[in-house]
N, C-alpha and C positions, 0 to 999 in steps of 0.2 A: 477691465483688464486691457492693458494696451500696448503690442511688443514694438518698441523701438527700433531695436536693429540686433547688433550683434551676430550671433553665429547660431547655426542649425546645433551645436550642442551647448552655445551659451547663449542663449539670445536674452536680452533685455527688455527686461518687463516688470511694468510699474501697472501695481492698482490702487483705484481712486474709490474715494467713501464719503462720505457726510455722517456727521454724527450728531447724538443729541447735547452735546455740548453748542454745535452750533458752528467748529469745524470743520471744515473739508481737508481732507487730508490725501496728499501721495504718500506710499508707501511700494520699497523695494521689495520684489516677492521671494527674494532669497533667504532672507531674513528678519522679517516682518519691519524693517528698520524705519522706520517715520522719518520722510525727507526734506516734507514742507508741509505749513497747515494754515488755510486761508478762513481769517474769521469776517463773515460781510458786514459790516457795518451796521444793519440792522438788528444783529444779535447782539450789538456790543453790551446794552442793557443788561440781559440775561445773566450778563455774566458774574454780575454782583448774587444775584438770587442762587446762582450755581454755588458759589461761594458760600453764600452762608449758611444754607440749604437748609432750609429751615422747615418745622413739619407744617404740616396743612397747604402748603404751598402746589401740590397736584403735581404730577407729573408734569418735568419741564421740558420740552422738543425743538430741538433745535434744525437742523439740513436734516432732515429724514428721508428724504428720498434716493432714488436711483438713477445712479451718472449715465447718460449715455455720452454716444462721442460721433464727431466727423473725422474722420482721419484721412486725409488730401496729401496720398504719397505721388507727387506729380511726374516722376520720370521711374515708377514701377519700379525701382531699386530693391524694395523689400526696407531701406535704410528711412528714417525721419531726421528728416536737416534742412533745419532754416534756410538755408544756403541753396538752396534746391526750389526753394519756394513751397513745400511742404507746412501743413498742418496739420496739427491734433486743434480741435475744439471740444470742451466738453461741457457740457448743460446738465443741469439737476436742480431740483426742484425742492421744495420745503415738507411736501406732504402734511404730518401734523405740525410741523413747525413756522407754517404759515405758507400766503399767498404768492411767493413771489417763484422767480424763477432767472438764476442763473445763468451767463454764457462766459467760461472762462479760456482762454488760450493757453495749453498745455503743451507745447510743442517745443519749445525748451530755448534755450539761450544761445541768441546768434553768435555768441563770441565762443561758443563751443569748436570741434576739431575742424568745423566744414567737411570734408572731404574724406579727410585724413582719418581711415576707420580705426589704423593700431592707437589711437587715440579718444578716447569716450570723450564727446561732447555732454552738456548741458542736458542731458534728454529729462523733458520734460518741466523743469523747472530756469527761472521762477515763473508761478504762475499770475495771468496777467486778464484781469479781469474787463469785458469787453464790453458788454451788459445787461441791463437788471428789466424783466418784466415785473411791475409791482401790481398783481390782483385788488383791484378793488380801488387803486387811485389812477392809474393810468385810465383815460379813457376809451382807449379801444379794447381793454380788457378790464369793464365793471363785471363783467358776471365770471371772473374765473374765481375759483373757488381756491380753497386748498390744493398744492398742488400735488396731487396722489399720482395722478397719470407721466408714467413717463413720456418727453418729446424726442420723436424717431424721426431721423434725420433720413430722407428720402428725394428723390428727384419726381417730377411732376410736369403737367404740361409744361410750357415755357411760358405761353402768356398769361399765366399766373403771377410772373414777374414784373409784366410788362408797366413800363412808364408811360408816362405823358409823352416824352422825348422819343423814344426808341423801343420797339418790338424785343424780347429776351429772346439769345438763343440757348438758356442753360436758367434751368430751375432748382434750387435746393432748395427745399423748406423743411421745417422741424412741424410736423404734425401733432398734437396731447388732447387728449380729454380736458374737459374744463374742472376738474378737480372735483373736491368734497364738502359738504356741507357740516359744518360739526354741530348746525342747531338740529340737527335729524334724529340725537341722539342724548341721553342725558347719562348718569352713571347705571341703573339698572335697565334703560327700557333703549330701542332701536325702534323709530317711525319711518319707515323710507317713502312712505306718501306723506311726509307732512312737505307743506307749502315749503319748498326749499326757495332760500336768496338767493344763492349760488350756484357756481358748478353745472348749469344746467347749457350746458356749450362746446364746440369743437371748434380748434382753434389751427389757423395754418401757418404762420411765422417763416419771413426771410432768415436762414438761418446764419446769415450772415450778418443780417443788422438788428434784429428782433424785432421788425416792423409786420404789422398784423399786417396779410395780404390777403384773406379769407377765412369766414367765420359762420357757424350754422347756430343756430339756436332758434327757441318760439319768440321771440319777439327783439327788437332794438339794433335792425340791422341797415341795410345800406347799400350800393352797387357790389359791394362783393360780399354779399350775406346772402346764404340761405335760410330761409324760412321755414320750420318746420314746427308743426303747431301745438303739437304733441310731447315734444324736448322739453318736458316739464321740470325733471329729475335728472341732480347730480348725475356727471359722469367721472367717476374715482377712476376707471380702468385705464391699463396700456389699451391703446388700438390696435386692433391687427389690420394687415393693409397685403394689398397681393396687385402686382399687373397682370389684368386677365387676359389682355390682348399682345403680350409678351412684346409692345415696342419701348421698353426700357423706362416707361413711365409707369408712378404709384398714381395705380385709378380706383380703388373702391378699398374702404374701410369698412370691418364689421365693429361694434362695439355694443356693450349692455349697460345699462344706468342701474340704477337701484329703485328704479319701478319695476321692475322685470322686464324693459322692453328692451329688444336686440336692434340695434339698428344698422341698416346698409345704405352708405353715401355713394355715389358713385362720382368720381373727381374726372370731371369730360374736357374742362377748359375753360377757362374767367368768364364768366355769365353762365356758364350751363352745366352746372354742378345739380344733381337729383339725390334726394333720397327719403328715407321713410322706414317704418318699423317694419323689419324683417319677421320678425317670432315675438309675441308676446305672452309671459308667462306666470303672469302675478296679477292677483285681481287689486290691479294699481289706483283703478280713478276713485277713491272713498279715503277720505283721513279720519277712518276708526281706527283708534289704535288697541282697543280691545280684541277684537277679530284678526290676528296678526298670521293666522297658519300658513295661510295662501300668498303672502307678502314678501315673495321671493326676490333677490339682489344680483347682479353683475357687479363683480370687485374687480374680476379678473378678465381678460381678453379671451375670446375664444380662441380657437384652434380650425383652421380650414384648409384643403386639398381638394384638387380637382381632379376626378377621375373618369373617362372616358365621355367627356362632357359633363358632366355635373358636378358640381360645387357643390362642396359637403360640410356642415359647419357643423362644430363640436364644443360646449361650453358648459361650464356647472355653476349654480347658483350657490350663494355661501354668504354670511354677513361679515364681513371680516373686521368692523370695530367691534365688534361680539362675538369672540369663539367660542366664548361659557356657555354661550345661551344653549339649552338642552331643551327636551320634550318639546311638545305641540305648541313650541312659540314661533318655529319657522320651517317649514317643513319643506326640504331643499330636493332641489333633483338633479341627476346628471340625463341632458341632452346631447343626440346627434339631429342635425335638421337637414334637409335637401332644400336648397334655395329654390324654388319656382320661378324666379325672376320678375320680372315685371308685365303686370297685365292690363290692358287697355279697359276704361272704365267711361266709356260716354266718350266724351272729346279729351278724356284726359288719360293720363299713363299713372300708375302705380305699384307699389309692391304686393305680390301675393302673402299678406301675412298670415302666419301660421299661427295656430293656440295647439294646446293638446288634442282638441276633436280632431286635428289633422293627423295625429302620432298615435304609435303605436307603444303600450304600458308592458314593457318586457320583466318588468320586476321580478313575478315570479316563474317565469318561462327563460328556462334554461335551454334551452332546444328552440327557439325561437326563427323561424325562417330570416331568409336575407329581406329587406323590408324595401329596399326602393326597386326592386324589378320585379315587382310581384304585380302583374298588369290587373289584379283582380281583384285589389283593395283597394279601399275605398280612403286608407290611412298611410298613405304613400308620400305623408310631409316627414318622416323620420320617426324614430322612437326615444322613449326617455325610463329613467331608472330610478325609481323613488331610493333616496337616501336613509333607509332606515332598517334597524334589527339590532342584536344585541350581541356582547362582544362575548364568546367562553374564555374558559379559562385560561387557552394558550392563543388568547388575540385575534380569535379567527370569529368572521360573522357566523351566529348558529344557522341553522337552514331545517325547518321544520318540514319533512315530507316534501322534500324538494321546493320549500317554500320561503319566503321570507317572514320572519315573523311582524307582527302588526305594529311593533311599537315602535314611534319616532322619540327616538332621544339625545337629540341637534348635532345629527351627521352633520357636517356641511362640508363642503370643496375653498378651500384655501391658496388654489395656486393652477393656475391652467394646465387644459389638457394637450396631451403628446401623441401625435398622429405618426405611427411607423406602416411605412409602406416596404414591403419584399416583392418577390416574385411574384410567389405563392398568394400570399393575402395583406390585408392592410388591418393593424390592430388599433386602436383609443386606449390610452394608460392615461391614469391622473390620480390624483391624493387626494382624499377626504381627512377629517380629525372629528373627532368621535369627543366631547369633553366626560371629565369623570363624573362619575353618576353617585359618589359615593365622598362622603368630607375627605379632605387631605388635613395631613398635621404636619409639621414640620419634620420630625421624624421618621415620617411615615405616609411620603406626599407621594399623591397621584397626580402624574402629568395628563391624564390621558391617554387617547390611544390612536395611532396617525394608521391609514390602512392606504394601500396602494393597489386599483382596480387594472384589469385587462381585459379587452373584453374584443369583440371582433366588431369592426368599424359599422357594419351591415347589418347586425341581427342584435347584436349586446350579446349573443354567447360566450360562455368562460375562454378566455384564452388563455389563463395558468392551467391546461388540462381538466379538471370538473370542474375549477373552481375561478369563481369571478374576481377573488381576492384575496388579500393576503395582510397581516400587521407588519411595518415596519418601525415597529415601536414606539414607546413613547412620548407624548409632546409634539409639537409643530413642526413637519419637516419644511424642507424647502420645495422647488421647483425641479420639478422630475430631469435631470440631464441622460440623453442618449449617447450611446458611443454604436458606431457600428466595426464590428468587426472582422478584419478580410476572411475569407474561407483560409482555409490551411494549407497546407501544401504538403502533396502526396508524398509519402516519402516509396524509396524505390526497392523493389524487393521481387520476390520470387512469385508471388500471389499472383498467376497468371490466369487466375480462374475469376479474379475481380472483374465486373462491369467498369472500364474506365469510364462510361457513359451513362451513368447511374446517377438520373438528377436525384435522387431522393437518398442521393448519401447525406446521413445529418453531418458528418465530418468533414466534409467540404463544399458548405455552402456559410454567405458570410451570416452572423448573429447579433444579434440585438442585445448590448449592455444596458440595463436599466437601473438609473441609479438617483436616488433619495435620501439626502442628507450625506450620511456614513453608510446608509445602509444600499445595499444592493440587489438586486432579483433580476437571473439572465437565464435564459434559457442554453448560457454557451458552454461549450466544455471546457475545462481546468485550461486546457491549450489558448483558449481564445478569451476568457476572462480579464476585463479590463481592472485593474486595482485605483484605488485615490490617495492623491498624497499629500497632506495639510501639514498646516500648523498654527497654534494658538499663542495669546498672548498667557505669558504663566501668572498664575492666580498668587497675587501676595498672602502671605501667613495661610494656615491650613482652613483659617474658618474654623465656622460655630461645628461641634463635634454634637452627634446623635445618640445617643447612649439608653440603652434597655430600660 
C-alpha cells in the first residue's frame, strides 16, 4: 500500500499484488479498480497452461509473493513527483512461482501535473521495470532459492557501497533470505533436514542496481561473504533487522531456517560482518525422516524489543508448506529468548547459543514467575510454550486441572508474533491454526480452527484475564495488525470528588486494538474500539448450492 499525495481527507492510494496468474498488478483502493498489470516475461509460457487448464497439471504459481517498496520523497512534501526527483521503487519476489526477483519503478509518469496539485498526475503508473535477480543462473546468486523471503529496503554502513574508485557516503540495500527449497517436500511428507540445493543464504543487494554487495552462507563465497558453516537449511523467512546502536544504520538481523536454528548476523562494516546461531531448537543434524516430532521450522521472522538493556527475541515454529499436518508429525512451540550476546571462546568470539536446557517449559504454569530477573535460576535463556491441547466445543483450548492436556494434534504458528509495549507492562500476541481433526465434506467442511495467544512478555502468563487464548475462527487468519488507541478525553462535569490524578483510571489511559483478519480482540472500550473497512471482489453466479 503506497499513498501518493492528495489530501488528509482524500489522499491517494494505490496497492500493489502478484498473483498466481503471473501478474503484478496496481490497483486503486477506492474501488478495487485494476489500473495496470505487468506480466514478466518469464511467465509468458504459463500462460497457455492457465488457458487451457487442464487436469493433472498441479497447482500453477505465478508472482506469489510480497511487494515491498522504497519510497524516496526527496523535499518531504508528503506529495510523489517525478519532478521533484522522487521515487517509488517496488521489489517482489516469486515465492512458489519461482526463483527470481523483481525491481519495478512505480512512481508514475513525468508528463503528469508536476507541481500543479488541483491536477492528478500520473501516480504511479506506467510501471517501468528496472531489474531481474534470476536464482539459480545469475552467478552471484546460485544458491537463492525460491523467493519466499521478502527483500527490506534498509540503510547500512556506507562502505558497503564502497567502490574501487570512491568511498560511499549513503548505503541502501534490499536485505532477503535466500528463499525455499521445494525438493524438502513431496505431496504428503515435509523433510526440513534433507540435504537442501538451495535457499541456504542471506543476501544484501544495491537496491538501486541489484548488484550483490554481500552475502553469508556455509560455503562459495569471496571478499564479501560470510562464512557460516552451519547455514546448511533453506531460509524461506522475512528478516527482522533493528539498529542497536541507534546511529541510523541496519546492524543485526535475526532469522530462523527450517532446521530450527535462529540465527544472529551482526552487519559491523565490508569485511567485518559476524554471526552465528542464536537458539537452536530442532534436533536438525540427522536426515531421518521417520523420527520427525522434534523437526521444528522457521517460516516466519521473529519478533524483537529492547528493554532496559536486554534484547528480547520472540518467534514460533510452524511448517507452513504443511498446515494439515496434525498429531505427532511436528510438534511446534512458541518461544521468548533473551539474547546473551556474544562470548569469548579461547582466542575467538562467539554467540551464546541457547537450546531448551537454557528455557524455562511454562506450558502448564499459569502463574509462572517473571523469568529473566530471577538471579537464582539456572534457566535464565527465556521460556517456551508447547503448542498442543484440544479445541471444545466453543473453540476455546480445554484446560485439564489447570493443565494442558497431553495431546499434539499440529498446532503450529503461521504468521509472526506482536510485541506490545505500555506503561504498565509488555505483552507477546500471535496466531496458531489448529488443522481439523475430523473429514470435511463439501457440505459440511471444516476449516479448522485459527486461535489467537496473549500472554505476558516475561513469565508466558494469560494476559486475556485467566486465559492464555482465545478462537478467532475458522481457517487461516492473517498477520495480527495493532492499532493503539489515545486515552479519552475527560469530559467535564460536577464529579469533584474524581482523583484527577488517578493513573489506574481504565478510561483514560490509551488501549491496544488487536486485530486478525475480520476478526478482532481489545481490551478497549466501546469509546476507543478501532473498526475495519474492506471490500472484495464480488463472486460470479451463486456457486454450487449445499442442500440436506
Amino acid at each position: 500500500i503506497i499513498t501518493y499525495g492528495g489530501s488528509v481527507k482524500k489522499p491517494v492510494v494505490k496497492l500493489f499484488v502478484g498473483s498466481n496468474d503471473g501478474l503484478i498488478r496496481m490497483i486503486d483502493d477506492k474501488f478495487g479498480k485494476e489500473e495496470w498489470a505487468f506480466l514478466p516475461k518469464e511467465l509468458l509460457s504459463m500462460q497457455k497452461l492457465l488457458m487451457e487448464n487442464q487436469t493433472g497439471e498441479g497447482r500453477l504459481y505465478g508472482v506469489d509473493g510480497t511487494a515491498t517498496f522504497w519510497v524516496n520523497d526527496s523535499n518531504q512534501d508528503v506529495h510523489i513527483n517525478p519532478h521533484d526527483g522522487d521515487l517509488v521503487m517496488m521489489y517482489i519476489g516469486m515465492r512458489r512461482g519461482g526463483r527470481n526477483l523483481y525491481a519495478i519503478d512505480v512512481t508514475g509518469n513525468e508528463e503528469g501535473a508536476g507541481k500543479d496539485y488541483t491536477k492528478e498526475p500520473n501516480w504511479g503508473w506506467p510501471p517501468k521495470l528496472r531489474w531481474v535477480i534470476k536464482g539459480g543462473e545469475d552467478t552471484d546468486f546460485e544458491k537463492l532459492g525460491q523467493t519466499w523471503s521478502a527483500p527490506k529496503v534498509v540503510t547500512v554502513q556506507p562502505n558497503y557501497c564502497d567502490t574501487s574508485d570512491a568511498p560511499s557516503k549513503f548505503c541502501m540495500v534490499l536485505l532477503f533470505g535466500g528463499g525455499y527449497d521445494s525438493r524438502l517436500e513431496d505431496e504428503t511428507t515435509f523433510n526440513p533436514t534433507k540435504r537442501a540445493t538451495m535457499g541456504n543464504a542471506i543476501y544484501m543487494v544495491h537496491a538501486g542496481t541489484g548488484k550483490r554487495l554481500w552475502w553469508a552462507s556455509n560455503n562459495g563465497g569471496n571478499a564479501d561473504f560470510l562464512q557460516l558453516s552451519d547455514m546448511k537449511y533453506p531460509i524461506p523467512s522475512d528478516l527482522a533487522m533493528l539498529d542497536s546502536t541507534g546511529d541510523g544504520y541496519t546492524d543485526r538481523i535475526y532469522v530462523g531456517d527450517v532446521g530450527g536454528q535462529l540465527w544472529r548476523i551482526d552487519l559491523l562494516g565490508k569485511g567485518d560482518s559476524r554471526g552465528g546461531i542464536f537458539a537452536k531448537v530442532s534436533d536438525s543434524y540427522t536426515h531421518d525422516i521417520k523420527n520427525k516430532t522434534n523437526k521444528r521450522s522457521f517460516f516466519y521472522p521473529p519478533e524483537m524489543v529492547s528493554i532496559e538493556g536486554r534484547d528480547i527475541v520472540a518467534a514460533v515454529t510452524g511448517t507452513r508448506p504443511k498446515p494439515l499436518y496434525k498429531g505427532n508429525d511436528i510438534r511446534d512451540q512458541f518461544y521468548v529468548f533473551l539474547d546473551r550476546g556474544w562470548i569469548l571462546d579461547g582466542d575467538n568470539i562467539k554467540l551464546n547459543t541457547l537450546t531448551q536446557d537454557d528455557m524455562v517449559d511454562v506450558t502448564d504454569d499459569l502463574e509462572a514467575e517473571t523469568v529473566f530477573t530471577n538471579p537464582d535460576s539456572e534457566k535464565d535463556g527465556g521460556w517456551y510454550l508447547n503448542l498442543q491441547g484440544e479445541i471444545d466445543a466453543e473453540g476455546e483450548k480445554e484446560v485439564t486441572e489447570g493443565k494442558w492436556t497431553d495431546d499434539w494434534i499440529g498446532e503450529k504458528g503461521l504468521a509472526s508474533p506482536v510485541i506490545v509495549e505500555t506503561n504498565t507492562e509488555t505483552k507477546v500476541y500471535f496466531t496458531t491454526y489448529i488443522p481439523a481433526q475430523t473429514m470435511s465434506t463439501p457440505c459440511e467442511p471444516d476449516d479448522g480452527n485459527s486461535i489467537l495467544y496473549g500472554l505476558d512478555l516475561f513469565s508466558g502468563k494469560p494476559a486475556f484475564g485467566s486465559e492464555r487464548s482465545k478462537s478467532v475462527g475458522g481457517g487461516l487468519n492473517s498477520q495480527i495488525v495493532t492499532v493503539i488507541s489515545p486515552p479519552e478525553e475527560k469530559k467535564g462535569g460536577d464529579d469533584d470528588d474524581d482523583d484527577d490524578d488517578d493513573d489506574d483510571d481504565d478510561d483514560n489511559k490509551p488501549c491496544t486494538n488487536i486485530h486478525v483478519g475480520i476478526s478482532d480482540s481489545q481490551d478497549c472500550p466501546e469509546s476507543q474500539e478501532v473498526g475495519l473497512t474492506f471490500w472484495r471482489q464480488q463472486e460470479v453466479g451463486d456457486g454450487p448450492a449445499c442442500k440436506p
